[in-house]
C-alpha positions as CSV (number, residue, x, y, z in Angstrom):
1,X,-59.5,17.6,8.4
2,X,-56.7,18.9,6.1
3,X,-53.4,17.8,6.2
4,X,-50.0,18.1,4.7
5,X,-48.4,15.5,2.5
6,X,-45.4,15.0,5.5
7,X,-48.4,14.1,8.3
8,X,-50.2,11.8,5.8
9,X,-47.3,9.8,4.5
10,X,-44.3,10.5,7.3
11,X,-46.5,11.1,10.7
12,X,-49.1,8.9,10.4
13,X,-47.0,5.6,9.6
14,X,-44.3,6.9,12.5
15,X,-47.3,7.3,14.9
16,X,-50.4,5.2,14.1
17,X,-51.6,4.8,17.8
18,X,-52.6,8.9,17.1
19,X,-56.1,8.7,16.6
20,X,-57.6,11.4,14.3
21,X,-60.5,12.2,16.7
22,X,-57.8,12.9,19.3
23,X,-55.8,15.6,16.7
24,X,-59.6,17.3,16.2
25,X,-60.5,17.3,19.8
26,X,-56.5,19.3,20.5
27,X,-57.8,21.9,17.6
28,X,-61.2,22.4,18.9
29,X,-60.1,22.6,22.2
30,X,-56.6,23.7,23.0
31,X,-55.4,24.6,26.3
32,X,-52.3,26.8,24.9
33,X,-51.7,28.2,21.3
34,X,-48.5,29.5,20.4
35,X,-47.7,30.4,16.7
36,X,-44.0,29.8,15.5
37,X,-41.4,32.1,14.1
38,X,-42.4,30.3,10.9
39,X,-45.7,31.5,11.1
40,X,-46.5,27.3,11.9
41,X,-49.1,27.1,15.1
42,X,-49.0,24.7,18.0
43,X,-51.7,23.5,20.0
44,X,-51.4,21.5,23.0
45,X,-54.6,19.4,25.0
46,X,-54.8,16.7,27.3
47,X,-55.6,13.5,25.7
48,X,-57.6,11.6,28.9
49,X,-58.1,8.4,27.4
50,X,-53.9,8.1,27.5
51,X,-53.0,10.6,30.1
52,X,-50.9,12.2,28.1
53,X,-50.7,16.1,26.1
54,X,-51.0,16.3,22.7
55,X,-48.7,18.8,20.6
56,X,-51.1,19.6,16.9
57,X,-48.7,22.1,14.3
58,X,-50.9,23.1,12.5
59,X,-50.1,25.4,9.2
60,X,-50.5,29.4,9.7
61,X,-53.9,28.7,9.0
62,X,-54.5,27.2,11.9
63,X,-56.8,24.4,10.0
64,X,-54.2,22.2,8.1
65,X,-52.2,19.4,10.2
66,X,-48.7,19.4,9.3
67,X,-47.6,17.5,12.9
68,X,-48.5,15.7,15.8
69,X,-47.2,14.0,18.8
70,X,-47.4,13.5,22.4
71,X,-45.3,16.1,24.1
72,X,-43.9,14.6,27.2
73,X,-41.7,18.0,27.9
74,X,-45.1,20.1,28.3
75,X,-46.2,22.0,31.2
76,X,-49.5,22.9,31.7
């Protein structure tokens, strides 16, 4: 998985009970896409284990993880 230098030194040590697994199950499986004005996307999937949805930004590319974080103001 690639990621940006921000999710690797900023997200991860702000969020470390985000498991990887979880961020690759949100890509390969989104429930909703939307792509931002700055050309950033957003995927959003139910994480089971935790009950919660997780929001993935994800470069324009759609491949490299700039963010992630449970998005408690989503609605499916």
């Amino acid at each position: 998985m690639k990621t940006t230098n921000y999710f690797d030194t900023s997200v991860m040590a702000r969020r470390p009970d985000i498991k990887i697994e979880w961020i690759e199950q949100v890509l390969n499986n989104p429930i909703r896409t939307v792509t931002q004005i700055n050309g950033r996307i957003r995927h959003w999937a139910l994480v089971a284990q935790v009950g919660k949805y997780l929001r993935v930004v994800t470069e324009s590319d759609g491949e490299t993880v700039h963010n992630a974080f449970f998005d408690r103001r989503f609605k499916p």
